[in-house]
C-alpha positions as CSV (number, residue, x, y, z in Angstrom):
1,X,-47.3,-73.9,66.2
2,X,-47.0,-71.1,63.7
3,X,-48.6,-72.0,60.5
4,X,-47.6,-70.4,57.2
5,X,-49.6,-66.8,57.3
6,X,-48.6,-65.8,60.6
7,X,-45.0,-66.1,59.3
8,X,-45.8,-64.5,56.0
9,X,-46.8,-61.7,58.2
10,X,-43.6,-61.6,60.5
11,X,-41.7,-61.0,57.1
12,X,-43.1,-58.3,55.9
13,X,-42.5,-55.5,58.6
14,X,-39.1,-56.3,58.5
15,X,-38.9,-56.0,54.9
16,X,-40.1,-52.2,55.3
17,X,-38.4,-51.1,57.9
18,X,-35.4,-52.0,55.7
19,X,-36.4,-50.4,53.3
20,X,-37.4,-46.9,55.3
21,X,-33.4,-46.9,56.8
22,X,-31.9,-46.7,53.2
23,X,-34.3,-44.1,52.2
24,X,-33.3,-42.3,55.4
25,X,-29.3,-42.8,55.0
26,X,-29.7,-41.7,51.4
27,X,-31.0,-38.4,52.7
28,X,-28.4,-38.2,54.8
29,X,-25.6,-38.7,53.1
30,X,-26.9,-35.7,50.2
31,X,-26.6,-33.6,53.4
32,X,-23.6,-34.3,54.3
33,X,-22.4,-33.6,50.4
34,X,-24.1,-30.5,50.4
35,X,-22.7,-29.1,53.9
36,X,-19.2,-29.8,52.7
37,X,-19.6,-28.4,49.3
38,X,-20.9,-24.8,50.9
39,X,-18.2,-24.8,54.1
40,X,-15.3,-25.7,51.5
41,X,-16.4,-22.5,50.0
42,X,-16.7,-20.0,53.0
43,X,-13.1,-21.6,53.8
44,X,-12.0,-21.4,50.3
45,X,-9.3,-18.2,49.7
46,X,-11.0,-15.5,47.7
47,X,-8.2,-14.2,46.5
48,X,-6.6,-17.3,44.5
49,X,-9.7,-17.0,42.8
50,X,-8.9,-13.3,42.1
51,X,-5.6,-14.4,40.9
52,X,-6.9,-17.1,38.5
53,X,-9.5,-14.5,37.3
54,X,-6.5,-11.8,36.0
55,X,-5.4,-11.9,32.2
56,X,-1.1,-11.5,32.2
57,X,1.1,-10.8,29.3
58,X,4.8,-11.3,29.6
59,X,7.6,-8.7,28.7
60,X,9.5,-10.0,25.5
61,X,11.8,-9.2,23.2
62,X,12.0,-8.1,19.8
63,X,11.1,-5.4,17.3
64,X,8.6,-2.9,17.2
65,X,7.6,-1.0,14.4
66,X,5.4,2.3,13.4
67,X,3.8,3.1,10.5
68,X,1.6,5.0,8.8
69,X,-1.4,4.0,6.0
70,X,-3.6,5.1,3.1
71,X,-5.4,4.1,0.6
72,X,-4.5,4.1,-3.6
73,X,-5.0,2.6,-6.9
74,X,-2.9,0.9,-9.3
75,X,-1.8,3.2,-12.4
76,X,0.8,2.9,-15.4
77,X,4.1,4.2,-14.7
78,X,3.8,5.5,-18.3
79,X,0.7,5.9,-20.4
80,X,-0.3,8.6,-23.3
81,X,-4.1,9.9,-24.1
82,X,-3.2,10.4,-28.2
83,X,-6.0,12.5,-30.4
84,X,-5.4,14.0,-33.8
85,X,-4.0,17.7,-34.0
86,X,-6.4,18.8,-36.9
87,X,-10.2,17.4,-37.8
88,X,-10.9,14.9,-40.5
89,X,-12.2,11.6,-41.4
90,X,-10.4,8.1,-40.2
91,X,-9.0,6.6,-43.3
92,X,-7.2,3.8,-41.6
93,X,-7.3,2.3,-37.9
94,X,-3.5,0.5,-37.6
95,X,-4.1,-1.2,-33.7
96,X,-7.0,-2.3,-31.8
97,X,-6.9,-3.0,-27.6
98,X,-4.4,-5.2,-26.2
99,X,-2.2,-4.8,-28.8
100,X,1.6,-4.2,-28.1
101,X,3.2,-0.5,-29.9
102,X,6.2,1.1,-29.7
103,X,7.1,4.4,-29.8
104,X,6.8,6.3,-33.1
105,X,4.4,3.5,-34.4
106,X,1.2,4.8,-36.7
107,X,-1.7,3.9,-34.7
108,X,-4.3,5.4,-37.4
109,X,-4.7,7.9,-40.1
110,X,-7.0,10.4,-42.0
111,X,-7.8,10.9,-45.0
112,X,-5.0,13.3,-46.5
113,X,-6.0,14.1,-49.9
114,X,-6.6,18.1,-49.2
115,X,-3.5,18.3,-47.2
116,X,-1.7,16.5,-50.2
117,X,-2.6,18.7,-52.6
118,X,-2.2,22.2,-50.5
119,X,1.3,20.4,-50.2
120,X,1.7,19.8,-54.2
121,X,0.5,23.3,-54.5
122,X,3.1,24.9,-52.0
123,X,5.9,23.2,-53.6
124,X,5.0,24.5,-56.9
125,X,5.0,27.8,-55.3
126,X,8.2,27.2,-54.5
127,X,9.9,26.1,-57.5
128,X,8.5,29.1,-59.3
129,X,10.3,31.7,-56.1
130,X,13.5,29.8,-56.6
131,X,12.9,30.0,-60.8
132,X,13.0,34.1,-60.5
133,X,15.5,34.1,-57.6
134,X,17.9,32.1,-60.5
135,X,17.0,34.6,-62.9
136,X,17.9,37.6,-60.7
137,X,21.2,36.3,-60.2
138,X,22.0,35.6,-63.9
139,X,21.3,39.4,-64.7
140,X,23.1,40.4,-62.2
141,X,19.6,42.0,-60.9
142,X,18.4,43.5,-57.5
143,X,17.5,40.0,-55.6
144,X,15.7,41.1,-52.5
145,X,12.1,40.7,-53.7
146,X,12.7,37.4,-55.4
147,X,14.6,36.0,-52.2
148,X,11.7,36.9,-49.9
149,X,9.4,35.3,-52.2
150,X,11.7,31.9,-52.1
151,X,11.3,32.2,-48.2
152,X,7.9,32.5,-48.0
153,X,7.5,30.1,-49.9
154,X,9.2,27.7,-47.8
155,X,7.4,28.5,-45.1
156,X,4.0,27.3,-46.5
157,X,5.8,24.0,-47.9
158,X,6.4,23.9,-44.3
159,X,2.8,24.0,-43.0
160,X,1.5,22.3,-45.9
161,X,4.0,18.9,-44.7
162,X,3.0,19.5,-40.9
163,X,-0.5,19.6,-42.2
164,X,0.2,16.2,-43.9
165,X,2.0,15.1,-40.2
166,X,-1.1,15.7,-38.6
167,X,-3.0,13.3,-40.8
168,X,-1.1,10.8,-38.9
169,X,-1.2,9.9,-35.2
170,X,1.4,8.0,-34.1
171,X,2.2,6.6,-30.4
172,X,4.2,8.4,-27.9
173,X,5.3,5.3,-25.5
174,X,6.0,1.9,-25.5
175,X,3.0,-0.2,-24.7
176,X,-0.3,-1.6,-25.0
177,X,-3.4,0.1,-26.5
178,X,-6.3,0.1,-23.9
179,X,-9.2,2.2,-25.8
180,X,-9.7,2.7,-29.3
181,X,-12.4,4.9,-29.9
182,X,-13.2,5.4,-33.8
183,X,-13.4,3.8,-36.9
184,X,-12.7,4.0,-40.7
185,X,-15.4,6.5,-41.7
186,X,-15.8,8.6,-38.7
187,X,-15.3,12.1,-38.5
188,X,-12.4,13.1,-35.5
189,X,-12.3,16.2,-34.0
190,X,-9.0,17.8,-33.0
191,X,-8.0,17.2,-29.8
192,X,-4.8,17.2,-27.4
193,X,-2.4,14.7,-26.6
194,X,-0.9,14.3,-23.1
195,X,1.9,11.6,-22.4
196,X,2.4,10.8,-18.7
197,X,6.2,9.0,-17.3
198,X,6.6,8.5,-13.7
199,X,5.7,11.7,-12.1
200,X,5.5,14.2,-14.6
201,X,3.0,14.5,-17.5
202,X,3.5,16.2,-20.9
203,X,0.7,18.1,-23.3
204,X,0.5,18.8,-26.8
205,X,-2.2,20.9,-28.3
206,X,-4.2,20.1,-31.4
207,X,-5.5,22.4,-34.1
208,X,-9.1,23.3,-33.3
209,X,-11.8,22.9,-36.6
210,X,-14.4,20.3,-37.3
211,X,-17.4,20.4,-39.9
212,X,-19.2,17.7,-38.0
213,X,-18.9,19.3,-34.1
214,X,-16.1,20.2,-31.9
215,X,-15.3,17.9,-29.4
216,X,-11.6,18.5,-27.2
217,X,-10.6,16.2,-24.4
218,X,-7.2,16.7,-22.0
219,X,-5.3,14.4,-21.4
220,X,-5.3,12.6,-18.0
221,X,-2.8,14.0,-15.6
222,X,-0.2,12.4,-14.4
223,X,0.4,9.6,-11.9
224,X,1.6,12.5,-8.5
225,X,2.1,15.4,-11.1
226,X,-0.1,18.0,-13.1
227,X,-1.3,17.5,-16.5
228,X,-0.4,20.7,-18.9
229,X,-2.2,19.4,-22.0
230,X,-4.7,21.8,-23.7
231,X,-7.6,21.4,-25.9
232,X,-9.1,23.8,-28.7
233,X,-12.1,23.0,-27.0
234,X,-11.1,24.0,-23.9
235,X,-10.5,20.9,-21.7
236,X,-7.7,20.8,-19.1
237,X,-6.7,18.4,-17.1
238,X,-6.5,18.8,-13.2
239,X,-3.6,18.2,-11.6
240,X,-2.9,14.9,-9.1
241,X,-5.5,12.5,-10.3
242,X,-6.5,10.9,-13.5
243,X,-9.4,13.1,-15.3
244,X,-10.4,14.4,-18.5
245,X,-11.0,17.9,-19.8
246,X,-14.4,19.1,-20.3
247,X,-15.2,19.8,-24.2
248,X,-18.0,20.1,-25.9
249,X,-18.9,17.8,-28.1
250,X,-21.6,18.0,-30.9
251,X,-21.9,17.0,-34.5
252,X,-23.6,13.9,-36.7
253,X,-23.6,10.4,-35.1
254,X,-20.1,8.3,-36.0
255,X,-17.9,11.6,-34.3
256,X,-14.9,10.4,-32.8
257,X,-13.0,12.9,-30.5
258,X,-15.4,13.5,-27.3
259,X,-12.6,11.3,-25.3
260,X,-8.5,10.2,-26.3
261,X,-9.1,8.7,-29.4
262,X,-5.8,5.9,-28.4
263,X,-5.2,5.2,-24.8
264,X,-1.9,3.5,-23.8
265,X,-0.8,2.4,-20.7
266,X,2.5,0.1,-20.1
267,X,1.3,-2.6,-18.2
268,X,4.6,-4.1,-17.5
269,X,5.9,-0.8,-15.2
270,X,3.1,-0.3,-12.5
271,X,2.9,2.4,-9.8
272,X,0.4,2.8,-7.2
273,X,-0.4,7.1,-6.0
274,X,-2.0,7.1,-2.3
275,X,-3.1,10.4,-0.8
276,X,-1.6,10.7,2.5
277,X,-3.0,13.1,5.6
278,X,-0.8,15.7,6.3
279,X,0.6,14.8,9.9
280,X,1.5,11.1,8.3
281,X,2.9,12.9,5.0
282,X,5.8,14.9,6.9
283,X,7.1,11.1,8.4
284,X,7.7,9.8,4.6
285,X,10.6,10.4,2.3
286,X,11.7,8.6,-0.9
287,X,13.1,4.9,-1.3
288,X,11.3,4.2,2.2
289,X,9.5,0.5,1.6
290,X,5.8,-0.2,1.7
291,X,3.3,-3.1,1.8
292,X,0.6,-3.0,-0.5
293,X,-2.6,-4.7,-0.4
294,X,-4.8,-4.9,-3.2
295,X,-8.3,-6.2,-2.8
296,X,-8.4,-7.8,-6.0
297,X,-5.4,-9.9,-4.6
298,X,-7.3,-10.8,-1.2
299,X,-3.7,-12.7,1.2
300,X,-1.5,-11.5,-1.2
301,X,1.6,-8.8,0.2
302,X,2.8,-6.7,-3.0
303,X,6.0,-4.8,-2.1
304,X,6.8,-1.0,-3.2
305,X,8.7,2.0,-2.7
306,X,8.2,5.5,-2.1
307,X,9.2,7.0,-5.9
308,X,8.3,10.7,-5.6
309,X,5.7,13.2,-2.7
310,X,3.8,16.2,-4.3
311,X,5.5,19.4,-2.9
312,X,1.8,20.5,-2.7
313,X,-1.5,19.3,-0.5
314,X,-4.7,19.5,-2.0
315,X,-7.5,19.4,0.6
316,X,-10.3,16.9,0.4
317,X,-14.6,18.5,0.1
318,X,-16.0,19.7,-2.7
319,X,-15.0,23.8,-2.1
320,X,-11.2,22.6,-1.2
321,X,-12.2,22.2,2.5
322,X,-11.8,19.0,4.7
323,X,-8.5,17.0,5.4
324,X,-4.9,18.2,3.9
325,X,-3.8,15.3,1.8
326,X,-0.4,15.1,0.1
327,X,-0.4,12.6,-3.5
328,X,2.2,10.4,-2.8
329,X,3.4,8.0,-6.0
330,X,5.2,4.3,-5.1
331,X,6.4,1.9,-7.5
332,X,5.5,-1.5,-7.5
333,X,9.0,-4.0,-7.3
334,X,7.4,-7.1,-8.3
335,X,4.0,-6.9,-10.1
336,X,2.0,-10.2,-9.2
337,X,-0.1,-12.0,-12.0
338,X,-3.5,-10.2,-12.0
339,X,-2.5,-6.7,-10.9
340,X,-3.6,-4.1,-13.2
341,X,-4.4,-0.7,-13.7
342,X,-7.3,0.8,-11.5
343,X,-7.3,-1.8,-8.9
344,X,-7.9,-0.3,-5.3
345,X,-4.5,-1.0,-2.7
346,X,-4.0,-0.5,1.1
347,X,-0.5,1.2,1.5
348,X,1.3,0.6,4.6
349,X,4.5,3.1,4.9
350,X,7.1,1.5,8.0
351,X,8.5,5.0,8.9
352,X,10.1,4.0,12.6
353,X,11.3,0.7,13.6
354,X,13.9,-0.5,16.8
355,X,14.6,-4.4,16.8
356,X,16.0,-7.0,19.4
357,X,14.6,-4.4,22.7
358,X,11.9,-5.1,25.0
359,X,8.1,-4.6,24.5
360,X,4.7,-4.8,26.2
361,X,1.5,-4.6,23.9
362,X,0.2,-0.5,24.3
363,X,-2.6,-1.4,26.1
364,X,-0.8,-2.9,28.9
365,X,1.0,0.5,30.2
366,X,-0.9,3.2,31.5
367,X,-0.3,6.7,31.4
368,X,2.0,8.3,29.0
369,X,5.6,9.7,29.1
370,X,7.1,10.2,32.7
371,X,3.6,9.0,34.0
372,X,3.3,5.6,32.5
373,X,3.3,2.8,34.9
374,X,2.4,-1.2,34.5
375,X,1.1,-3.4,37.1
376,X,3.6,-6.9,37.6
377,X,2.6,-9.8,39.1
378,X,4.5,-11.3,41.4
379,X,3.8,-14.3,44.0
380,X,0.1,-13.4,43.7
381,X,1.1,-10.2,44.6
382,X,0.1,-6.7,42.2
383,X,3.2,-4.6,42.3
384,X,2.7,-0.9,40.3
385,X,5.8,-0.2,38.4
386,X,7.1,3.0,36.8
387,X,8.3,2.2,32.9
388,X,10.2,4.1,30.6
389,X,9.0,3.6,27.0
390,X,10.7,4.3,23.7
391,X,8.8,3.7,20.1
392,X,5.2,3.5,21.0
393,X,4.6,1.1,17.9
394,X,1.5,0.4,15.6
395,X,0.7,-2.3,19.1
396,X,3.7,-2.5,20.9
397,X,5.5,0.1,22.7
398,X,9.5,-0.5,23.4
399,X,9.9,-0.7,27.3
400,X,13.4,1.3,28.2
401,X,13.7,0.2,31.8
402,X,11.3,-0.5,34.9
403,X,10.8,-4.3,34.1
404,X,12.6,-7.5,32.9
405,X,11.8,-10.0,30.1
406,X,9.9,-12.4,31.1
407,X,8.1,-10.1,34.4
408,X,4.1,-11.0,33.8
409,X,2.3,-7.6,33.2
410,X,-1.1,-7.6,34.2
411,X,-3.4,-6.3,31.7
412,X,-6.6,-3.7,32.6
413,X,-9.8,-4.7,32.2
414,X,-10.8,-3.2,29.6
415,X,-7.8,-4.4,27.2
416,X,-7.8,-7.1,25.1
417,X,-4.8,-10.2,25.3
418,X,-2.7,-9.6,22.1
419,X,-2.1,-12.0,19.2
420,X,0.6,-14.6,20.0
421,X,1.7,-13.5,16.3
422,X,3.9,-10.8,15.3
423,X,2.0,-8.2,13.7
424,X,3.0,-4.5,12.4
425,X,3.3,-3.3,15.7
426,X,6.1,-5.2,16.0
427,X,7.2,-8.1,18.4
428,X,6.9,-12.2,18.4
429,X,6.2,-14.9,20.3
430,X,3.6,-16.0,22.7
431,X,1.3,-13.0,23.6
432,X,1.0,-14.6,27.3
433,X,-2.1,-15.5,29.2
């Protein structure tokens, strides 16, 4: 008879060896996993993986575009740099900035009581000429000498009133005042006047004479032309860009004069000049369209054409050396809410497009001209391929012949897939994968 602790102990060798054959199977069966996993990859194709490892773009259709970009700034289709034509003191100041003027308004004034009396005094001058010249007639009498007195005398009515006109500045344009620079009480210097439209830029010159310092400024040229203005004091402008003459200036504290004493601008007609490189100048012409960016309008597209193209380069450095630009001047068809004068633009000049023909992004051909091949894919299979492109666009080049829509281009290694959005180079749709 087997009392309880020999059975106890019966039990308990079973239990382990139980125990020891799942341990075992366990270890088994993570073999087994781990044999399969590494002989499904010796058997495993290496070139599907190959396959799955290439990036493919597919041959579409659409339009392809080239162009060509620089960079400007926003400027007034018409603005005037307006300083008195003989020295004095400001009597009057008629406008201040942001105000609206017309043409032929009085923008300010000095004080004209010397001119008014060298004008009172010519005219008496006058009347006295024409009292003998009457007096030669009645007698019948020789009047040579009393006629030539009479026109001379004319002559310095005639100063004496222009002497009284430049007491008076008056605007040249229609627009708004951006700078005032003077007040009632200070003493102006003579300066010139320059008035820029569109492309071309006229100068007037200014009596020279100040007892309180001699200050001249020229005007700022014009938006693609030269500025001709001139200043007693010797200041020119240079032509292309916006710049002032170099005067002197000197003289008690309170002298207006050293700059324009009125700047205008018309805010409502905006241009925008670029400077073009040479080899992107000789593709532009006038009336061709443009996309402008300004970077005070981050997202917004501002549309323009091409209004006028200096006949001239100037050449970038500081001796005149470096990269042949042309000034190229575009005006602005819709002026957004915010654009002003002086605001830095991107310009973006389209000067070649095709529409509705194939296209492959440029990086997937290789080679150029009779050389340029692509790589298809077909049934896992690379086939080289001899294409014949057209418009090699900003990203896209037009494919002539060689493939069909829809063939899937391999792209090399080193390129990049393409945006699945159309973009200036041209071409829509899926970029393929």
């Amino acid at each position: 008879m087997i009392d309880g602790d020999g059975e106890a102990e019966r039990v308990k060798p079973t239990r382990r060896r139980r125990r020891r054959w799942l341990i075992n199977g366990g270890l088994v069966l993570v073999l087994l996993v781990v044999a399969g996993w590494a002989l499904s990859g010796l058997v495993r194709n290496p070139s599907e993986d190959a396959t799955r490892a290439l990036r493919t773009v597919a041959v579409q259709r659409g339009q392809v575009t080239k162009s060509v970009s620089a960079s400007g700034s926003v400027v007034s289709a018409a603005s005037a740099n307006l300083n008195f034509e003989t020295s004095g003191t400001l009597r009057r100041v008629r406008v201040e900035p942001g105000e609206k003027v017309h043409r032929g308004q009085v923008l300010a004034s000095l004080s004209s009581a010397q001119a008014n009396r060298q004008l009172t005094a010519a005219n008496a001058q006058l009347a006295v000429a024409q009292q003998s010249l009457d007096q030669a007639k009645s007698h019948k009498a020789d009047t040579a000498q009393a006629q030539s007195q009479v026109d001379q005398a004319r002559v310095q009515v005639g100063q004496a009133q222009e002497a009284v006109g430049q007491n008076t500045l008056r605007s040249t344009i229609d627009g708004t005042v951006t700078a005032v620079n003077g007040q009632a009480g200070d003493r102006v210097s003579a300066g010139a006047s320059t008035t820029t439209k569109g492309s071309s830029s006229m100068g007037s010159g200014g009596a020279s004479g100040s007892s309180a310092g001699s200050s001249g400024s020229a005007g700022s040229s014009g938006s693609s032309g030269s500025s001709e203005s001139s200043s007693p004091s010797g200041g020119s402008g240079s032509p292309g860009g916006s710049g002032s003459g170099a005067g002197s200036s000197g003289g008690a504290a309170g002298t207006a004069g050293a700059t324009s004493f009125v700047t205008i601008a018309d805010l409502d007609d905006l241009q925008v000049n670029a400077q073009f490189a040479e080899i992107d100048a000789a593709k532009l012409a006038e009336g061709q369209q443009a996309t402008l960016m300004v970077n005070a309008l981050p997202g917004e597209k501002v549309s323009g054409h091409i209004t006028h193209i200096d006949p001239t380069a100037s050449a970038s450095g500081s001796n005149g050396s470096g990269t042949v630009q042309y000034g190229v001047t575009l005006d602005v068809d819709s002026p957004p809410g915010g654009l002003k004068p002086g605001q830095s633009t991107s310009v973006s000049v389209v000067v070649s497009k095709v529409g509705d023909e194939l296209y492959l992004p440029s990086a997937a051909i290789q080679g150029a001209g009779a050389q340029a091949t692509v790589v298809v894919l077909r049934n896992d299979q690379q086939l080289r391929r001899a294409v014949q492109v057209g418009l090699r666009g900003d990203q896209t080049t037009q494919i002539l012949s060689g493939v069909a829509e829809g063939d899937r281009i391999v792209l090399p290694a080193a390129a990049s897939a393409p945006p699945s959005r159309s973009g200036p180079g041209g071409g829509s749709g899926p970029a393929g994968g």
